[in-house]
Structures are given as structure tokens and as C-alpha cells.
N, C-alpha and C positions, 0 to 999 in steps of 0.2 A: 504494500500500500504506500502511495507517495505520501509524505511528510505534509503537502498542503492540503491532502483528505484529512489528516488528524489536526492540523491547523484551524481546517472548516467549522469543526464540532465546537473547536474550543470557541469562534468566534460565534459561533450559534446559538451557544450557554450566555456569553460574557456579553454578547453584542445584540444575540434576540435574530440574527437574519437566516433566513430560509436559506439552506444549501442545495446545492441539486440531488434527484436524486429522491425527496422527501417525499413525493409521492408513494412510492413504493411501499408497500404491505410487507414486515416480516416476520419469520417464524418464532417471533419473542413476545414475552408475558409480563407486564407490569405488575404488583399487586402490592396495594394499601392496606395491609392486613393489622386489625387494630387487636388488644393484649384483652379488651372486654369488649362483649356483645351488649352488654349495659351496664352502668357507672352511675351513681348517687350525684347528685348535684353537688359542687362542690370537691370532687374527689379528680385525679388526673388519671390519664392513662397514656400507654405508647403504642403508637403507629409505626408499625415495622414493612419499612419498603422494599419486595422482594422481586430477583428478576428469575427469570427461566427462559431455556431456548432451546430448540428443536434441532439447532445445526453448532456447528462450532467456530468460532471467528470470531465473536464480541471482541472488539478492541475500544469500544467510549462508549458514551452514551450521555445523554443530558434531560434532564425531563425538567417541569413544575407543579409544585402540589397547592389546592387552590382550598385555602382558610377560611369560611367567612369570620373574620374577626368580633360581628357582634354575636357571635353562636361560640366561640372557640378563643382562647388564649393560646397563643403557640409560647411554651415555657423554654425549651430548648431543640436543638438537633444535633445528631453527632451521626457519627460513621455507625453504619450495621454491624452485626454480630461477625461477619465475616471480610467485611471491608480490607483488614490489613494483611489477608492472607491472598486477595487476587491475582497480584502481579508476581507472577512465581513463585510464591509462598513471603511475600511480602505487598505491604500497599502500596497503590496507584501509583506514577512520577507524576503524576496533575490529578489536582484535584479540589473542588472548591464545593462549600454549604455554605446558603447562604438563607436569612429568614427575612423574609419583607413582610410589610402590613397584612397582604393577602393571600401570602401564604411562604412557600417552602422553595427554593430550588438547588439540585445537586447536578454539576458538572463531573467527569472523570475521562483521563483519559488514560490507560493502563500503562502506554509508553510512548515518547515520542517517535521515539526508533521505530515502531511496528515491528519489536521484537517479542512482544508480548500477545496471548489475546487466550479467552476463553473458551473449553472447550463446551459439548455439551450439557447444558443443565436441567434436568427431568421437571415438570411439574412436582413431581411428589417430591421434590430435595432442591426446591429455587436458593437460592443466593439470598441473604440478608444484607443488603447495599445501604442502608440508611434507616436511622432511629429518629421519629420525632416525639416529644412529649407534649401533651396538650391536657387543657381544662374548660370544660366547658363551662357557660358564664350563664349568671341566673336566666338570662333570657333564651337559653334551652333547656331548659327543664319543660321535659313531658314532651319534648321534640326528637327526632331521629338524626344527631349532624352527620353529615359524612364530608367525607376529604375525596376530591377528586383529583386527577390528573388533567395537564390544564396548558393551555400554550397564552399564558395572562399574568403569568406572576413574573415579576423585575422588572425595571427599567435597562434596557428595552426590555421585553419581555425575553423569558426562556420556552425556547422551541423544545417540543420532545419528540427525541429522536435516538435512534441508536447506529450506531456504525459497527457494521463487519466486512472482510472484503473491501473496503477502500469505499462500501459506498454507505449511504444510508437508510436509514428505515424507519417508518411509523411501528411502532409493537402491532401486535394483530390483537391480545388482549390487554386494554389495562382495565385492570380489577378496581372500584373506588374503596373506600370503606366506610362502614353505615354504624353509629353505637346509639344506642336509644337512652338517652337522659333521662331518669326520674328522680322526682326527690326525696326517695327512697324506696330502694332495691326492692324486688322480691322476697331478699334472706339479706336479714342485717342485724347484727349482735352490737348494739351500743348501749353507752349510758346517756340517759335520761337529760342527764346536762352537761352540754359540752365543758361547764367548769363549775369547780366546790372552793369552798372557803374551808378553811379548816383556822379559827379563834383559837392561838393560845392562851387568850386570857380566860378563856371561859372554859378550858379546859376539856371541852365536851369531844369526844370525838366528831367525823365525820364519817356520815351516812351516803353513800356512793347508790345507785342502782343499776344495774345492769338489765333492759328490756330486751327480747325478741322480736323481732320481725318474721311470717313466713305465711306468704300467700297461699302454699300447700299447708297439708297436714302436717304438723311438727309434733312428734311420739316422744322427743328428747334430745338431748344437745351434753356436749363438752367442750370446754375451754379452759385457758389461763391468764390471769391477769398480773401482767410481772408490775413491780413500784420500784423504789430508790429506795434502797435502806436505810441509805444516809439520811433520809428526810421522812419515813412514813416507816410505820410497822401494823402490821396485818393486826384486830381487834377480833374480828368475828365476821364471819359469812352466813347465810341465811335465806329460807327461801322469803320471796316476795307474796307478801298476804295475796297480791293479785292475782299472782298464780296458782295459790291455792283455792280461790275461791273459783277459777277459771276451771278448775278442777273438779268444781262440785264442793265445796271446801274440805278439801282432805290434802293432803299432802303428798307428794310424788313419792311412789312407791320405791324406787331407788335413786336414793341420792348421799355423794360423796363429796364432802369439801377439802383440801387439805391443804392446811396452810403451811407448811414447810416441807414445799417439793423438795427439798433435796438440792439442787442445780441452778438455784437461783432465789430470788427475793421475788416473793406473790403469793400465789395459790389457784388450785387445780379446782374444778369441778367437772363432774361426770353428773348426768340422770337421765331417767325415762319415769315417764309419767306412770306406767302402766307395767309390772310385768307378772300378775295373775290374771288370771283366763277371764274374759268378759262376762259380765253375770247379766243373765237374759234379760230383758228384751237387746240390749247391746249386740253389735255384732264386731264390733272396734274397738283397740286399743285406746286410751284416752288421748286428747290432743289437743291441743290451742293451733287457733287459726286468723289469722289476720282481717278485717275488713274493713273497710272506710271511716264506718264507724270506729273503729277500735284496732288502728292500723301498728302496734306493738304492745306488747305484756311484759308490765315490770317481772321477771324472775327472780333475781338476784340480788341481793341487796349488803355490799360488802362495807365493816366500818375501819377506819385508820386513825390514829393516830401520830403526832407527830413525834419522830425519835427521840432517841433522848442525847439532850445538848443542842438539839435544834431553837434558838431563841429567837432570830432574826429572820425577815418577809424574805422567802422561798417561791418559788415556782415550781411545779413536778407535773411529771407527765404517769397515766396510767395506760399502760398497753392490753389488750386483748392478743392474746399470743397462743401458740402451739407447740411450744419449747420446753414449757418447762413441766419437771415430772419426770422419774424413770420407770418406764418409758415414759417418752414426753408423749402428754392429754392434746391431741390433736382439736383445733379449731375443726366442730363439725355438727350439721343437725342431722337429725333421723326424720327423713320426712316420707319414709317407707323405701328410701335408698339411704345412699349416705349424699351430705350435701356440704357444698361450705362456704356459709355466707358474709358477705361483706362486716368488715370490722371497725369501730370506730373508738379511738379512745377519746380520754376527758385528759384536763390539766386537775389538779389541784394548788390553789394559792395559800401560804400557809404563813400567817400574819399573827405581829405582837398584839395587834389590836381586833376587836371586832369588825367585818369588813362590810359598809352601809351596802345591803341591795337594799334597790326598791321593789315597790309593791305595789297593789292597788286593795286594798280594806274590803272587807265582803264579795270581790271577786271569785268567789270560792272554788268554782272550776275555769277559774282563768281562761274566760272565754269573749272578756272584753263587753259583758255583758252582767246586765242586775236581772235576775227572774226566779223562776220556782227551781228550775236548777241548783241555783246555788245552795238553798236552803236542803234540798234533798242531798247535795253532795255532802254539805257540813252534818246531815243529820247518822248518814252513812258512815263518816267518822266516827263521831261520836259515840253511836252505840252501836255499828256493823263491824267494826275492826278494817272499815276498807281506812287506805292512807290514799292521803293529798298528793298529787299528782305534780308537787314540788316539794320543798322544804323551807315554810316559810310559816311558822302559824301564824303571824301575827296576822294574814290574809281572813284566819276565821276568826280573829277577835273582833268582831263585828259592834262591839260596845265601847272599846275599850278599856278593858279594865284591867289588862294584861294576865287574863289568861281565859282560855278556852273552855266553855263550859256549855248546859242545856240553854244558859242563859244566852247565848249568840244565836242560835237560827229563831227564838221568838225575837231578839234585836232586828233582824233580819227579816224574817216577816212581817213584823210591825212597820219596817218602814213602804215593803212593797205593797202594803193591802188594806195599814189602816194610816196611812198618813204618821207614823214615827218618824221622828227628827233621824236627820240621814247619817251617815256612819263618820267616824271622828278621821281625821286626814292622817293619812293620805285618799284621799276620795276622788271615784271616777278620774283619776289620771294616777301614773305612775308619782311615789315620792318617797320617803321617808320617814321615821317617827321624830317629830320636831324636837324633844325631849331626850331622844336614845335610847329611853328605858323600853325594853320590848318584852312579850310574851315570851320569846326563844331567839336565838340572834337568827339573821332570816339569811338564809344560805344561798337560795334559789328560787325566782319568778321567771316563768317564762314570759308573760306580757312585757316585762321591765328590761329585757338583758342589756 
């Protein structure tokens, strides 16, 4: 191949202009193959760019990958899994990634000499030529984005095209890739709030919870949740009253906590809901199931304290993991296979002082709303054993008088129904208690974050 065929390409990438030749149709495969078919809002993932070919000759190629930026953050790109072993068991002598607004483009040319070139590569075993990392942005959520292949991205633009043989070619397939955005997965194991406080003055521990997510039937679940030693030590694990009462209220029939895996700083959990034989009319094992209404089930509910020597404002992070435990407690639900859903951890902040969240007073199911709700959710407290759906009571001190009693939902319905003077501030907006003295130091609102 002449030196000004490998020159063409390069100026095809760098320059954007069509070479001759480009009509042509060849026996090569693009493909934007993304690391998840679906992804939580908020979460990233990589787009791995793979080539294949039917004949043997590959010596460049140049393509463009087209972003839409209000759908997609492009966070990085770098060389694919196989990038530095092309050129004779070494990378490329040319080679350029570059990222614009609207998207992605990778130039290569294996050698200028045309001493180099590829042989053939099978669909089943393509090439991994380039890694991009992206995030989709709140305005995909509940959308499908995909990333195409594109002769639109750079100034001037990049042509895609490939060269074997001294000439060029259009691929015959480029593959795009499609990931469906929600804002929250099918199967996802988090806690409840992306962050806790943990007061050393008040000395109390902190109450963590860990919910399920699972559109299918979920029969039981394991996990581990590693900490920092240096800053948090394990208190106690426990099932979540929600789950038991999800349950019929009874308690999962096998379940194992155990706080010193061995291997690390956390603790393990294993259970199934169910492992005696269904008793009639039943024909199923027991199971929690997800729905719109009721789209995760607190399970888990782990408490910490702060180590000892720890006196000064901390930050930590709590991981959901699959490490730790000998054997290490694999990240997994039982949803009549084996499954393993997305994970998300919380931070804890861990402060000399009480740390103010806000709130909103008689909000009781935090729903940005005053109605018969609230009052049936404080009364479900109260005398049901269900728990608040944050950590905050001073939310049902609905009188205040700093503390929680039968005397809050007649507070509460008196003001809805017979005209009672309305609830002491923080009222109908997020604030504070003007005073500081509170029912329990208030750890977590989700209206307020």
C-alpha cells in the first residue's frame, strides 16, 4: 500500500474529507456494545467499541461516535481492552481519541510503513479498539439512549471508514448501542438514604437501613456490607419490621447475620423467606414483590457506632459488597434463579455536634402533603410497630411537646377536620426547630435533603 493511502485516512480523521474509494461496502463490523442493558439514573457505565472482519488486511480505520449531550455525559475514553497488542503484539505508531460536545472520535493507523495490518477477526472474538465511559443525565431517565456511529462528530467532522488493501471502506455492519435509563432498576439493594449522621454528642448510635428492590418474585437475598474500622464498628443487624410484616408478620424463616467475617470490617447476611413446605391453600414459597405503589422493602436494618478515639467531623462511606466472609457471601437475590442486582451505598457523617436536618412537622408520610394519610401512618406507628419511613421523629411531634405520643394524631386530626390551631414550625415548608431542643436528633427527611 502507498504511504499516501495511509496518509488519506489520517487526513480523513484529522481533516473530516472524503477519500476515494469511500463508497465501497466492506466485509467489517463496527459495534457499540454497552457493559449494561439498563442502568439506574445517576449510575455510569462503559461503551466498549469492537471491530470484526471477514478478510484480512485492516491497516487504519477512523470512525465517530454521536453523544447526545442533553441525554448523556461523556466522562472519559481511552484505548480498548486490546488496543496495545495490534501492531505486532504492540500499539498502533498513530493514533488519536479525541471527545467533543457531541460525541467521540478514534483515528488509528497500525503503521506508516504498511508493515503492519490485521488478520482475520471472527464475529464471535471482534477486537476491543476503544472504551468510553458515560452517564446519563436526569433528562433520560425512563428513556432508551443509544450511541451511534456517525460521520458528524469534530471539526471538521470524522469520516468512518476503514482501510485495507491501500483502499477504503464503509463497514457493512455498525452495531449502535441502546441502554434503557430508569430510576430505578428492576433489582437494587440500597439504603434508604443516600446519607446518616451519626451525633457524638448524643451518643446514640446510628440506624442504617438497607431496602430491596425486585420486580420479580424475590424468595431471599445475601450480601455484605464492608465500613472503616477506623471510624464505625458494627452494633447490631436486624430484620426490618417491614419485612416482617411483608411477610405476614413473622419473621424469615432463615436468616444469618454475622458480624465479624473474618476478612474484613462489616458483616454478612444470608436468608430466605421460606424454607418449610407451603401450608394449603399456598402453593409458593413466601416472597416480596415490588410495585409502584411500594417500589422497595426496608429488610435490613444495621446500627454503628463511632470507634473508639474517633472525636472529630468524619466522613465514611458504607459499601454493599461480595467479598467478604469465608467463603465470601456473594451479592445475590433468589428470584426462582439466582440474580444480582444493582448496589448502592450511603456515606455516613460523623460529627462533634448534633447535625440540623430539616423537616416538615406533621408531614408524617412525607408526601408533601397534610391528609388522612398522615394521621393513619402516625397511628400505624404508634400502636402497629410499623416504622417511619425516615429517621426523624420530631416529623410526628405534631404538638410539640417533644415527644411522640397518642396525643399527636388527635393534634393532627384536630387540625384537619375540626379547625385546631396548625402545627408549631417548622410548618408546611422545610426548617428547623428554632430552639434545638428536639424529640430525637432528626437524622433523615427525604422532602428536606
Amino acid at each position: 500500500m502507498k504511504r499516501i493511502d495511509i496518509l488519506a485516512l489520517a487526513l480523513l480523521f484529522v481533516g473530516g474529507v472524503a477519500a476515494p474509494g469511500m463508497a465501497a461496502v466492506g466485509n467489517f463490523s463496527l459495534a457499540a456494545v454497552p457493559s449494561d442493558a439498563e442502568i439506574a439514573l445517576g449510575e455510569a457505565y462503559t461503551l466498549d467499541v469492537r471491530v470484526a472482519s471477514g478478510v484480512a488486511g485492516i491497516e487504519a480505520w477512523a470512525f465517530g461516535l454521536c453523544v447526545d449531550a442533553a441525554l448523556q455525559e461523556i466522562l472519559a475514553a481511552r484505548p480498548g481492552d486490546n488496543f496495545n497488542t495490534l501492531r505486532l503484539g504492540g500499539p498502533p505508531e498513530w493514533w488519536a481519541i479525541n471527545v467533543h460536545a457531541g460525541g467521540v472520535t478514534q483515528g488509528v493507523m497500525l503503521d506508516t510503513r504498511a508493515a503492519a495490518a490485521l488478520g482475520v477477526i471472527p464475529e464471535s472474538d471482534p477486537l476491543s479498539i476503544l472504551k468510553v465511559d458515560l452517564r446519563p443525565t436526569e433528562a433520560a431517565a425512563d428513556k432508551v439512549v443509544k450511541v451511534a456511529f456517525c460521520n458528524t462528530v469534530g471539526s471538521p467532522p470524522v469520516i468512518t471508514a476503514i482501510m485495507a488493501g491501500g483502499a477504503e471502506y464503509t463497514p457493512a455492519v455498525m452495531t449502535p448501542s441502546e441502554v434503557t435509563v430508569v430510576r430505578d432498576p428492576a433489582l437494587l439493594l440500597s439504603f434508604t438514604s443516600s446519607m446518616y449522621n451519626l451525633a457524638l454528642l448524643t451518643g446514640d448510635p446510628v440506624k442504617t437501613v438497607i431496602k430491596a428492590r425486585s420486580t420479580a418474585n424475590l424468595y431471599g437475598f445475601s450480601f455484605g456490607v464492608s465500613h472503616d474500622a477506623g471510624l464505625l464498628r458494627i452494633v447490631e443487624v436486624s430484620v426490618a419490621e417491614e419485612l416482617r410484616q411483608a411477610l405476614g408478620n413473622a419473621d424469615p424463616e432463615f436468616f444469618v447475620a454475622n458480624l465479624n467475617p473474618g476478612n474484613g470490617s462489616g458483616f454478612t447476611v444470608a436468608m430466605l423467606f421460606q424454607i418449610s413446605a407451603p401450608e394449603p391453600p399456598a402453593t409458593d414459597l413466601k416472597f416480596i414483590v415490588s410495585t409502584p405503589a411500594a417500589p422497595a422493602t426496608p429488610v435490613i436494618v444495621a446500627s454503628y457506632r463511632a470507634a473508639n478515639g474517633v472525636v472529630s467531623d468524619e466522613t465514611t462511606n458504607l459499601s454493599i459488597v461480595g467479598t467478604l466472609g469465608r467463603p465470601a457471601v456473594p451479592i445475590l437475590y433468589e428470584i426462582g434463579k439466582e440474580a444480582v442486582p444493582t448496589v448502592r451505598g450511603c456515606a455516613i457523617v460523623i460529627s462533634d455536634d448534633p447535625i440540623e436536618v430539616e423537616f416538615i412537622r406533621g408531614d408524617i408520610n412525607a408526601d408533601g402533603k397534610y391528609n388522612l394519610s398522615d394521621a393513619v401512618t402516625l397511628l400505624r406507628y404508634l400502636f402497629s410497630g410499623y416504622n417511619l419511613p425516615y429517621d426523624c421523629l420530631d416529623v410526628a411531634d405534631c404538638n410539640g411537646d417533644r415527644k411522640v405520643d397518642s396525643a399527636d394524631p388527635i393534634f393532627l386530626l384536630g387540625y384537619l377536620f375540626s379547625g385546631g390551631r396548625p402545627f408549631p414550625a417548622p410548618f408546611e415548608e422545610c426548617g428547623a426547630i428554632e430552639d434545638g431542643i428536639a424529640a430525637s436528633p432528626c437524622v433523615s427527611y427525604p422532602l428536606c435533603r
